[in-house]
VEXPAZA-685927 format. One line per field, with one value per residue (C-alpha): residue number from 1; residue in three letters; chain; x negated, y, z. Coordinates in Angstrom, 3 decimals. Layout:
<rs>
resi = NUM, ...
resn = ALA, ...
chain = A, ...
xx = X, ...
yy = Y, ...
zz = Z, ...
</rs>
This chain:
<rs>
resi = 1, 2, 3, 4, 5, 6, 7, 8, 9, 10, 11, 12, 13, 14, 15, 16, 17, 18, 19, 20, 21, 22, 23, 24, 25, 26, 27, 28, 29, 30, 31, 32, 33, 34, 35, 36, 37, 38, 39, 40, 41, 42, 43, 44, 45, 46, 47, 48, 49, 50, 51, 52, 53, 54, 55, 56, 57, 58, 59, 60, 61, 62, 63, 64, 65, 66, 67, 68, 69, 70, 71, 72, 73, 74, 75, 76, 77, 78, 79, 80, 81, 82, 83, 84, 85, 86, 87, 88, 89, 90, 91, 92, 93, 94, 95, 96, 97, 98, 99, 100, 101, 102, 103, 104, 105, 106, 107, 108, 109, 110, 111, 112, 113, 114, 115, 116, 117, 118, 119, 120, 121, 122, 123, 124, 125, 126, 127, 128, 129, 130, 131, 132, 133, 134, 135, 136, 137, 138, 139, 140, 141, 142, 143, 144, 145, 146, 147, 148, 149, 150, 151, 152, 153, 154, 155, 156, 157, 158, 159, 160, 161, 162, 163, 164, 165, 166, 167, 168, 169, 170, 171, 172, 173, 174, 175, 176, 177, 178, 179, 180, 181, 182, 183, 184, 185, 186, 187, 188, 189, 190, 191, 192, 193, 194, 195, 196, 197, 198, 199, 200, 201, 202, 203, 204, 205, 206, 207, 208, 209, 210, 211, 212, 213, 214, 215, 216, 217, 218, 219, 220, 221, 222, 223, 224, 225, 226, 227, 228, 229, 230, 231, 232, 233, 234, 235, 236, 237, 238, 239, 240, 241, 242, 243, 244, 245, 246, 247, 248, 249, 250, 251, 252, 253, 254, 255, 256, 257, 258, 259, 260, 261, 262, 263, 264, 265, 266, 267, 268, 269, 270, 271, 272, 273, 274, 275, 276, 277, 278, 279, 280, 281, 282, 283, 284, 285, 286, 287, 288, 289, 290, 291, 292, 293, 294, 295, 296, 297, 298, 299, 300, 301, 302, 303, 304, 305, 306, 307, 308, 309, 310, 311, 312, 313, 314, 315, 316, 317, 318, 319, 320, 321, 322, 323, 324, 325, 326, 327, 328, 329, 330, 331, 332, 333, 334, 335, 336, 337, 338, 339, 340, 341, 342, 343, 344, 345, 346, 347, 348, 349, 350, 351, 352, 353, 354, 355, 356, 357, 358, 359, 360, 361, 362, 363, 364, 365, 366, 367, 368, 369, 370, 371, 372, 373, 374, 375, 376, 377, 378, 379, 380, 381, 382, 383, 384, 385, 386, 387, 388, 389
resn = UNK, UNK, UNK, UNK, UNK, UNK, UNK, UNK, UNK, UNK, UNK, UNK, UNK, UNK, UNK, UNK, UNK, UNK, UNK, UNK, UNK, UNK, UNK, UNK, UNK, UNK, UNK, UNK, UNK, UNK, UNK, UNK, UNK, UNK, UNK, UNK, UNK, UNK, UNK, UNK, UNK, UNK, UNK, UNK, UNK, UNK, UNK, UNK, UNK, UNK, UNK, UNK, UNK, UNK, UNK, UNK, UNK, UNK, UNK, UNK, UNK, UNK, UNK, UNK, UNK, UNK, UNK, UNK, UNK, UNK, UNK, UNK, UNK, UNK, UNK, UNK, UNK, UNK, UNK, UNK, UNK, UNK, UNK, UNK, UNK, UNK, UNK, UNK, UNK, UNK, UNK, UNK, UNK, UNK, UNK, UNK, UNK, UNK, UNK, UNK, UNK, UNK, UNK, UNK, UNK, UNK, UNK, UNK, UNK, UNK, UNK, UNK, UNK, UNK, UNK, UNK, UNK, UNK, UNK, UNK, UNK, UNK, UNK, UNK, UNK, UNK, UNK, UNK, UNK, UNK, UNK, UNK, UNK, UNK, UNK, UNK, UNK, UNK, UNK, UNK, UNK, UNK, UNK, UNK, UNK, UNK, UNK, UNK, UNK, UNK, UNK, UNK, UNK, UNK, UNK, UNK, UNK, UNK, UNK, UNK, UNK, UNK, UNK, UNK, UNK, UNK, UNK, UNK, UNK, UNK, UNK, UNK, UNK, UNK, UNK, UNK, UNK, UNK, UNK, UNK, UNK, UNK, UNK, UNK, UNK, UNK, UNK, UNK, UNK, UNK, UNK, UNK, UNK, UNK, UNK, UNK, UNK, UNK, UNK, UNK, UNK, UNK, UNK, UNK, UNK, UNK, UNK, UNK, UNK, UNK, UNK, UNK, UNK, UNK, UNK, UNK, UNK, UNK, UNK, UNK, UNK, UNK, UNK, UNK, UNK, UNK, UNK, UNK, UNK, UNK, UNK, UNK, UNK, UNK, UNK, UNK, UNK, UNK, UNK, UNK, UNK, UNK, UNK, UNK, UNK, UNK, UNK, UNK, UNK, UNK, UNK, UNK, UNK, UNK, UNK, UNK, UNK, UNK, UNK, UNK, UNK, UNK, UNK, UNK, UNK, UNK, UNK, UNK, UNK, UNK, UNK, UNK, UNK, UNK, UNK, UNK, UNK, UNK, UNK, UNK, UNK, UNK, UNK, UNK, UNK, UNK, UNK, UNK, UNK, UNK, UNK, UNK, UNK, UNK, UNK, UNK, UNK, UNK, UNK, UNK, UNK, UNK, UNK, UNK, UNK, UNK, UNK, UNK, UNK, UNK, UNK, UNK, UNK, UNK, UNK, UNK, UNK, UNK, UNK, UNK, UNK, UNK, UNK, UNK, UNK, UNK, UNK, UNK, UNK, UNK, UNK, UNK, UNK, UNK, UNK, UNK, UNK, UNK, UNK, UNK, UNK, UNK, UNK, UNK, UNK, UNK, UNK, UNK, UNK, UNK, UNK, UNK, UNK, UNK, UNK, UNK, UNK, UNK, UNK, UNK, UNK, UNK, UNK, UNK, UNK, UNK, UNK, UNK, UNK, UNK, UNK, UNK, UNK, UNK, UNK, UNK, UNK, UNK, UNK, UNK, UNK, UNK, UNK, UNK, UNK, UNK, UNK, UNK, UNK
chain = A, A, A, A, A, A, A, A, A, A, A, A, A, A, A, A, A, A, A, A, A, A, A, A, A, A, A, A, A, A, A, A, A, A, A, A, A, A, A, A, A, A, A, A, A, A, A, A, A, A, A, A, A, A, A, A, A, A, A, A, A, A, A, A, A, A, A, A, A, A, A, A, A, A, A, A, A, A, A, A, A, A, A, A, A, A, A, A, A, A, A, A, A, A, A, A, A, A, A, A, A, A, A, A, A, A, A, A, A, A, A, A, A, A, A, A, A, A, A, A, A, A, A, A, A, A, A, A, A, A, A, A, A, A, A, A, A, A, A, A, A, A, A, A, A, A, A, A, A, A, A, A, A, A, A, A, A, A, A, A, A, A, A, A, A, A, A, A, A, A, A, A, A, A, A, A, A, A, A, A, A, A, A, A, A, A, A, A, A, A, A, A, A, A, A, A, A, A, A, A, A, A, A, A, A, A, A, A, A, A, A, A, A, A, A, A, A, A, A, A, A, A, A, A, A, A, A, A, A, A, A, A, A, A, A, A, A, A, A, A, A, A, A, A, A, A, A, A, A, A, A, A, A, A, A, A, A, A, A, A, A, A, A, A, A, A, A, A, A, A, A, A, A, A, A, A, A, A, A, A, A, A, A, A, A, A, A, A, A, A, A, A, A, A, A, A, A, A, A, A, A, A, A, A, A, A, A, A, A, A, A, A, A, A, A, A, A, A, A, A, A, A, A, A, A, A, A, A, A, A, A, A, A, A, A, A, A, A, A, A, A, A, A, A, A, A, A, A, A, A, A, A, A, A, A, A, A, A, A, A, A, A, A, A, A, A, A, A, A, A, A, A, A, A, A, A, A, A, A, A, A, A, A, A, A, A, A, A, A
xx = -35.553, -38.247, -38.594, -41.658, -39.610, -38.069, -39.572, -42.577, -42.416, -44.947, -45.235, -42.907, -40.434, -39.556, -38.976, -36.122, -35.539, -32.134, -32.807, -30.123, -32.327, -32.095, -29.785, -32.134, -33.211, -34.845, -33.795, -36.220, -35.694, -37.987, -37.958, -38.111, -37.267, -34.317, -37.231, -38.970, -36.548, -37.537, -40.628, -38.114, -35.390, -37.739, -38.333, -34.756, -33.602, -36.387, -34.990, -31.753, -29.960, -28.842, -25.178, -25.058, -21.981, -21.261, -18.434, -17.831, -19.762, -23.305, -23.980, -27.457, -28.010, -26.902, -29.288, -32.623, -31.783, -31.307, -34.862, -36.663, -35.227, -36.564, -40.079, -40.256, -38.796, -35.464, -32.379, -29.192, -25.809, -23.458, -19.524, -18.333, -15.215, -13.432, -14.345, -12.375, -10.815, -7.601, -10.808, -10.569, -7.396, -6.121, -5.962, -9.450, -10.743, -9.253, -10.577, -13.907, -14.073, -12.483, -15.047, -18.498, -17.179, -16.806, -20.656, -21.188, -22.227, -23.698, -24.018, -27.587, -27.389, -27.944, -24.855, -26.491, -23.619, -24.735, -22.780, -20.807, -19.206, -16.036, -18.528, -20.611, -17.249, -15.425, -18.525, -19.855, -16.349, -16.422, -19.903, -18.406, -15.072, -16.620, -17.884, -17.866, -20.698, -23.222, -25.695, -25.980, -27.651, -26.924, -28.242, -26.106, -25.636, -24.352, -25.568, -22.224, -22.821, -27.016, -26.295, -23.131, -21.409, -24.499, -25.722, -24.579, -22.406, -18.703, -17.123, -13.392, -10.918, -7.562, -3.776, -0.692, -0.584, -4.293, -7.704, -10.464, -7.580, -9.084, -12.527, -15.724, -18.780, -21.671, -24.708, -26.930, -30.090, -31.663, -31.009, -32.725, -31.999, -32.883, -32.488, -33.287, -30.095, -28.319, -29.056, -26.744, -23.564, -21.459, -22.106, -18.696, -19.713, -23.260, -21.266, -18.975, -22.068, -23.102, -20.822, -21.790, -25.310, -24.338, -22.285, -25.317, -26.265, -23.073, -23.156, -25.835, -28.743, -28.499, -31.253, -31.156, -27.637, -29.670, -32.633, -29.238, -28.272, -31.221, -32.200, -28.573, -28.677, -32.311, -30.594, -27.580, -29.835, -31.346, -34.405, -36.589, -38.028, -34.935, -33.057, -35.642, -36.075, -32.042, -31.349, -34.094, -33.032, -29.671, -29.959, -32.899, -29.806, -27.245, -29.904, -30.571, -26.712, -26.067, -29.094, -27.340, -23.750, -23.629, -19.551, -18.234, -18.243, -19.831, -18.340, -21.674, -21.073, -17.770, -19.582, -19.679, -16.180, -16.623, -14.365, -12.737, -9.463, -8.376, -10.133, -8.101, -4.973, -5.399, -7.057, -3.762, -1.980, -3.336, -2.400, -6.422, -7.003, -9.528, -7.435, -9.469, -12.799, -13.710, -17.040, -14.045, -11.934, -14.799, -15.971, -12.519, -11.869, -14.676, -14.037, -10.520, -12.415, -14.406, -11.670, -9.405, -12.170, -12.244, -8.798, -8.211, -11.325, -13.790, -16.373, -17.133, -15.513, -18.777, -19.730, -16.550, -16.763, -20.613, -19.066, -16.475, -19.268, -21.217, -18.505, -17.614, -21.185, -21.640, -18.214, -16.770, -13.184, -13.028, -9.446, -6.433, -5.813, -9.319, -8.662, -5.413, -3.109, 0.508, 2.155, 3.830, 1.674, 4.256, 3.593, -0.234, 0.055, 2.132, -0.739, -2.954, -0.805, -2.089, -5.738, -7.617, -8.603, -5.404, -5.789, -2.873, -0.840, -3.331, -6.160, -9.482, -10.299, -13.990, -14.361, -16.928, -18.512, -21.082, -23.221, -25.042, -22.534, -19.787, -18.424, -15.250, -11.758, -9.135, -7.231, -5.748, -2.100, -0.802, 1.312, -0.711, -2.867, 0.617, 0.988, -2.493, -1.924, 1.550, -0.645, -3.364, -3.283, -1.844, -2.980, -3.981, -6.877, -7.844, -11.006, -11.845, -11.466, -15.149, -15.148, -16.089, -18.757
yy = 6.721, 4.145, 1.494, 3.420, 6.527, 4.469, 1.253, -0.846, -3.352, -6.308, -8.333, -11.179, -8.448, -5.134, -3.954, -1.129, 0.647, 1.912, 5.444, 5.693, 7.367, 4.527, 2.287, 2.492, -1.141, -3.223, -5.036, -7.201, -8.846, -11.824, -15.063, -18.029, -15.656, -18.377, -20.986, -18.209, -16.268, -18.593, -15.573, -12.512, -13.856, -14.846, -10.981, -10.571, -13.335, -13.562, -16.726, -16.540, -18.731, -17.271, -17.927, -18.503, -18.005, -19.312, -19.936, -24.171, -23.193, -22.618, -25.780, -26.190, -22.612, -23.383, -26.354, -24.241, -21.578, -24.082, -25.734, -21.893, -21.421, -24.913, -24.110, -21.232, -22.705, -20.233, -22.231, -22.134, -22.568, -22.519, -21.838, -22.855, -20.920, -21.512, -19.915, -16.937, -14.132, -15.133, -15.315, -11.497, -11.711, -11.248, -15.208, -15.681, -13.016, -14.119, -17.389, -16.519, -13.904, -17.014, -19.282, -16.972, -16.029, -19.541, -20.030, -17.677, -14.424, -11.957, -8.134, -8.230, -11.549, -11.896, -13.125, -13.847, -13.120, -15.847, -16.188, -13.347, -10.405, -11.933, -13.792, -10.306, -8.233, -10.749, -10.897, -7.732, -6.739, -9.440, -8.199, -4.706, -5.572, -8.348, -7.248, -3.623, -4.082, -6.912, -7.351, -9.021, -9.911, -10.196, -12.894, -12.539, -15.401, -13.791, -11.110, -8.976, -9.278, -8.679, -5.274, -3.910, -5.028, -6.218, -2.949, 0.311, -0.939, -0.754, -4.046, -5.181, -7.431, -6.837, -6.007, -6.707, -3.507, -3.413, -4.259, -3.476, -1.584, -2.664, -2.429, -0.174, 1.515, -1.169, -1.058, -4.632, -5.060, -6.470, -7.702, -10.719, -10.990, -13.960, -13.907, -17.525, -18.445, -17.384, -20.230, -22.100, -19.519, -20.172, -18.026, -16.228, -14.816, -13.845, -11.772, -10.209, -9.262, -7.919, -5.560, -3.825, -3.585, -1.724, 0.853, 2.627, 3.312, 4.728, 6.984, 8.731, 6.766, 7.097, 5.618, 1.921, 2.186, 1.573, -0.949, -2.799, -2.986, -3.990, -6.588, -7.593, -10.316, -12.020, -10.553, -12.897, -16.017, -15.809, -14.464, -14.171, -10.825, -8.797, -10.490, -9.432, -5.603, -5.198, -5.879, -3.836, -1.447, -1.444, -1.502, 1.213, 3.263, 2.540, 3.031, 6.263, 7.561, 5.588, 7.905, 10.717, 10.287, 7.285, 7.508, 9.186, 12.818, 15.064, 12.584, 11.603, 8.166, 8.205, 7.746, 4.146, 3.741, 4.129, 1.764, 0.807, 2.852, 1.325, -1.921, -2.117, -1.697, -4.677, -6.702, -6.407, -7.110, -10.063, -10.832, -10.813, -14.119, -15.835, -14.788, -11.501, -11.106, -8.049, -7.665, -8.009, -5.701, -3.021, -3.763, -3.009, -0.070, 1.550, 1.221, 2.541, 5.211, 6.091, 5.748, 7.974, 10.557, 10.316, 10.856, 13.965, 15.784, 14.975, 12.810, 11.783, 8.848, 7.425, 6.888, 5.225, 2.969, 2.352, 1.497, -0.796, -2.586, -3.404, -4.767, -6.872, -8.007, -9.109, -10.920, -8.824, -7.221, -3.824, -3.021, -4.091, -6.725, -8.461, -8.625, -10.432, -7.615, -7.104, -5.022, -1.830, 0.998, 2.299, -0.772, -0.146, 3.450, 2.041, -0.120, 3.004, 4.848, 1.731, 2.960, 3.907, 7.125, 8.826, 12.292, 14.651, 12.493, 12.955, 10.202, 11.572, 9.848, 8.514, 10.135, 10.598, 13.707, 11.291, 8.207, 8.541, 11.529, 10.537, 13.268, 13.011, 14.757, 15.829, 17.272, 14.530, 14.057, 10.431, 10.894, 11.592, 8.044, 6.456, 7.892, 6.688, 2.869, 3.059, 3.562, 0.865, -2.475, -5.512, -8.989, -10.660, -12.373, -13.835, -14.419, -18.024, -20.447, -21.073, -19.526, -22.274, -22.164
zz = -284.872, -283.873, -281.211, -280.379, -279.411, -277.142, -276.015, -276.135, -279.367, -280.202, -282.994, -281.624, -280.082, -278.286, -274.963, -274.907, -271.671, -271.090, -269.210, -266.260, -263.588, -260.509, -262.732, -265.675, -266.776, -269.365, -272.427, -273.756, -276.738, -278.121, -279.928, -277.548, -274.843, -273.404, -272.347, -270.507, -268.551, -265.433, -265.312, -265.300, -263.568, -260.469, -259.230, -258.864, -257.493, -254.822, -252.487, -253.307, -255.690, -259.084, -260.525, -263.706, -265.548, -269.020, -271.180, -272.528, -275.973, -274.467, -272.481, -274.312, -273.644, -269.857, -270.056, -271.622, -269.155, -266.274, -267.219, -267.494, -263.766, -262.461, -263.666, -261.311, -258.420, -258.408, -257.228, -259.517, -259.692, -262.503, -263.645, -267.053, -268.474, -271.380, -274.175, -276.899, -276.101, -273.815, -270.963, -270.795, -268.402, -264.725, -264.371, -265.261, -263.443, -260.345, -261.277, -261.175, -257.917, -256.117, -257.612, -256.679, -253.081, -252.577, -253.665, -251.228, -253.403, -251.416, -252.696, -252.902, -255.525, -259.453, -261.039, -265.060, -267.738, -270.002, -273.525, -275.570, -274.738, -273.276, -270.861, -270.696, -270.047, -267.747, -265.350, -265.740, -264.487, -261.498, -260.438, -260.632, -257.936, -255.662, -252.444, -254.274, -256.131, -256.557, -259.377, -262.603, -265.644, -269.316, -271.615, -274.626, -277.222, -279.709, -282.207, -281.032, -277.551, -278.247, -280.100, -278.384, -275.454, -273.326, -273.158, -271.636, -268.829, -269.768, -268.462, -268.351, -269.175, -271.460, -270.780, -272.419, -273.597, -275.465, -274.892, -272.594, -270.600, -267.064, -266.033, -264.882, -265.821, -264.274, -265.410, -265.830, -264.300, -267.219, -270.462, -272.217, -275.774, -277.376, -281.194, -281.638, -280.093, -283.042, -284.981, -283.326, -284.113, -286.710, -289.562, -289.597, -285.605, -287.148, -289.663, -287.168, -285.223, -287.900, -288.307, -285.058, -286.253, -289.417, -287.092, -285.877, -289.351, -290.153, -286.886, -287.331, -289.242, -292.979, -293.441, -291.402, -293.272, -296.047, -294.533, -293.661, -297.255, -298.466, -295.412, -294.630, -296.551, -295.273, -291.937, -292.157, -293.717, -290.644, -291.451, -287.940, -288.647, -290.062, -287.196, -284.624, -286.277, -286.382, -282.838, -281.765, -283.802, -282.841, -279.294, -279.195, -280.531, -278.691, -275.788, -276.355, -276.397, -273.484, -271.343, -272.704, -271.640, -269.557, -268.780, -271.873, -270.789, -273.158, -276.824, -277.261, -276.418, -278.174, -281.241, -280.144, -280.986, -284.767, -286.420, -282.884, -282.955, -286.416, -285.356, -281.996, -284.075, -286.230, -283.271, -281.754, -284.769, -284.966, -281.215, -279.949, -281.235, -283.707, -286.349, -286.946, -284.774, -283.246, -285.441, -288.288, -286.964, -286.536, -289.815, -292.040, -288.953, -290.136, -293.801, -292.731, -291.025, -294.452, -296.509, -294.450, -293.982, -297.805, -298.206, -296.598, -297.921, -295.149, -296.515, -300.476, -302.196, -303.374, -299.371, -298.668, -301.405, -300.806, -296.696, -298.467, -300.966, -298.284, -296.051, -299.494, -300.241, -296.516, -296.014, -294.128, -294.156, -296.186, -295.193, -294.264, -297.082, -296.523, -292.429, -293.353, -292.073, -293.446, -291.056, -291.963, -290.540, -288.019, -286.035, -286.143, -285.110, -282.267, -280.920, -281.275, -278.931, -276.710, -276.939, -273.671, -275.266, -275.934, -274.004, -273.050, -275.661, -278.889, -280.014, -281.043, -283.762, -285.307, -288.428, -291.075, -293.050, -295.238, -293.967, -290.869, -290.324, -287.955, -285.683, -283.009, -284.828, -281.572, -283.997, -286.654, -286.908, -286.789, -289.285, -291.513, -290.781, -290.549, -294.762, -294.832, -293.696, -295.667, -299.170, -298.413, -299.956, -297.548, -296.647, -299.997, -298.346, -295.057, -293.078, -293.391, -290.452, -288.989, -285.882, -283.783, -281.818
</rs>
């Protein structure tokens, strides 16, 4: 698949358009695009102030963006959250609600998401509840948030009992994605990003699987080109099974979760915290994936392996050992029960025939994953400690 199938792309970028009949919307994605969002940001906010929310590690994002508003003469306000994962919660949701009403948010106002996808989830899921329904915008800062979560409309926060538990289907409407603010991420959350770019090659696109192995690298340098041609990429993708089943009905979309139900399982293992990153967790979930697939006869060994090499090769977790995991697998089949797709008691589960063939399995026993996590190899390595940022 091509941007040109499904967008309008220039030299410095691409436009994607996310198909939704009257909630379809843009995502434009250009270098430098931060300093200019004053020009697309003035059409929706028309006289009205915009509220920007960010989390504590963007201030000289908040700043640029601040500056591109000024230029055009659109008013702005701002809230500043703290920043990681513990933001996804009741408190902080209540938090914020309190905060815009008292700014006066009206239903017709832009609320701009501006940071990751905590900060894209959190307000995404604030826009959806207050006043039943008032608008927003995503300007994602970080390669996770550009090629995943800031697209498609699923918003939420987490629960004891697992993640993204709570929250609604709200669409954006618009996306800026600006790939130069990546140089200021630290190079572990460029990785975990990374991970979710790889994923669309393993759904269903052999062959960016391999552009990805032979531009991941450049990709992760920071190379402005591969950057720019992976998130368009990626989000052209995720685009186009979005427009055609917008609130998981037909399993289309469920491809999405590729990686996600093993992932989940070690995300809560590791209590949701900076220990393991989500764009870790997805990364050794969907080696697990491979390697299970492998296991019981679904997919070759050589494509699990070639999953795992590339994992390895782009520092990223390739299992359980690598993600720094040493529970016994009972207890990570337990959070699985968690998951928010369980149906009728059973979990569908994201599993693989070959590269670029992933396909949803209703029928997989957990015991026979639970014999599956018993045999793999536990925590003899652990992702490094840069996560700052």
């Amino acid at each position: 698949m091509s941007i040109e199938q499904t967008g309008k792309q220039s030299g410095r970028g691409a436009t994607v358009p996310v198909r939704l009949g009257e909630r379809s919307y843009d995502v434009v994605i250009e270098p430098g695009l931060l300093t200019r969002a004053g020009e697309w940001l003035a059409p929706l906010a028309g006289r009205r102030p915009l509220v920007i929310v960010a989390d504590v590690n963007v201030a000289d994002h908040l700043a640029a963006l601040g500056g591109a508003l000024d230029s055009v003469g659109v008013g702005h306000r701002s809230i500043v959250l703290p920043a990681g994962e513990a933001s996804k919660s009741w408190a902080t949701l209540e938090k914020l609600t309190d905060q815009l009403l008292a700014l006066g948010v009206e239903r017709g106002d832009h609320v701009v998401a501006l940071g990751g996808g905590v900060i894209g989830d959190l307000v995404g899921f604030a826009s959806a509840i207050l006043k039943r329904g008032c608008r927003f915008v995503q300007i994602p800062t970080t390669l996770l948030a550009q090629v995943d979560s800031s697209v498609g409309g699923k918003t939420g926060i987490n629960a004891r009992a697992g993640k993204n538990l709570i929250g609604a289907f709200h669409q954006p409407r618009l996306v800026l994605i600006d790939p130069d603010v990546l140089d200021t991420l630290p190079a572990r959350q460029v990785r975990a990003g990374y991970a979710e770019v790889v994923k669309y090659g393993l759904i269903d696109d052999a062959d960016f699987f391999a552009w990805c192995e032979r531009h991941g690298a450049a990709l992760l340098a920071g190379d402005p080109a591969a950057r720019t041609h992976a998130i368009a990429h990626a989000v052209a993708a995720k685009a186009r099974i979005v427009a055609a089943d917008e609130h998981e009905t037909n399993g289309r979309r469920a491809l999405l979760n590729l990686g996600h139900t093993f992932g989940h399982a070690l995300e809560a293992e590791a209590g949701f915290s900076d220990r393991l990153l989500h764009g870790e967790a997805v990364a050794a979930g969907c080696a697990l994936a491979f390697a299970f697939s492998a296991a019981t006869g679904r997919c070759s060994t050589s494509d699990a392996e070639r999953v795992a090499a590339h994992w390895r090769t782009s520092g990223l977790p390739d299992g359980l050992a690598a993600a720094g995991i040493d529970a016994p697998a009972e207890r990570l089949v337990e959070h699985m029960r968690h998951d928010k797709k369980m149906e009728a008691g059973t979990l569908p589960f994201l599993l693989a025939r070959g590269i670029g063939q992933t396909y949803l399995d209703r029928d997989v026993a957990l015991g026979d994953v639970t014999t599956f996590l018993a045999a793999q190899p536990r925590a003899a390595a652990s992702i490094p400690a840069d996560a700052t940022g």
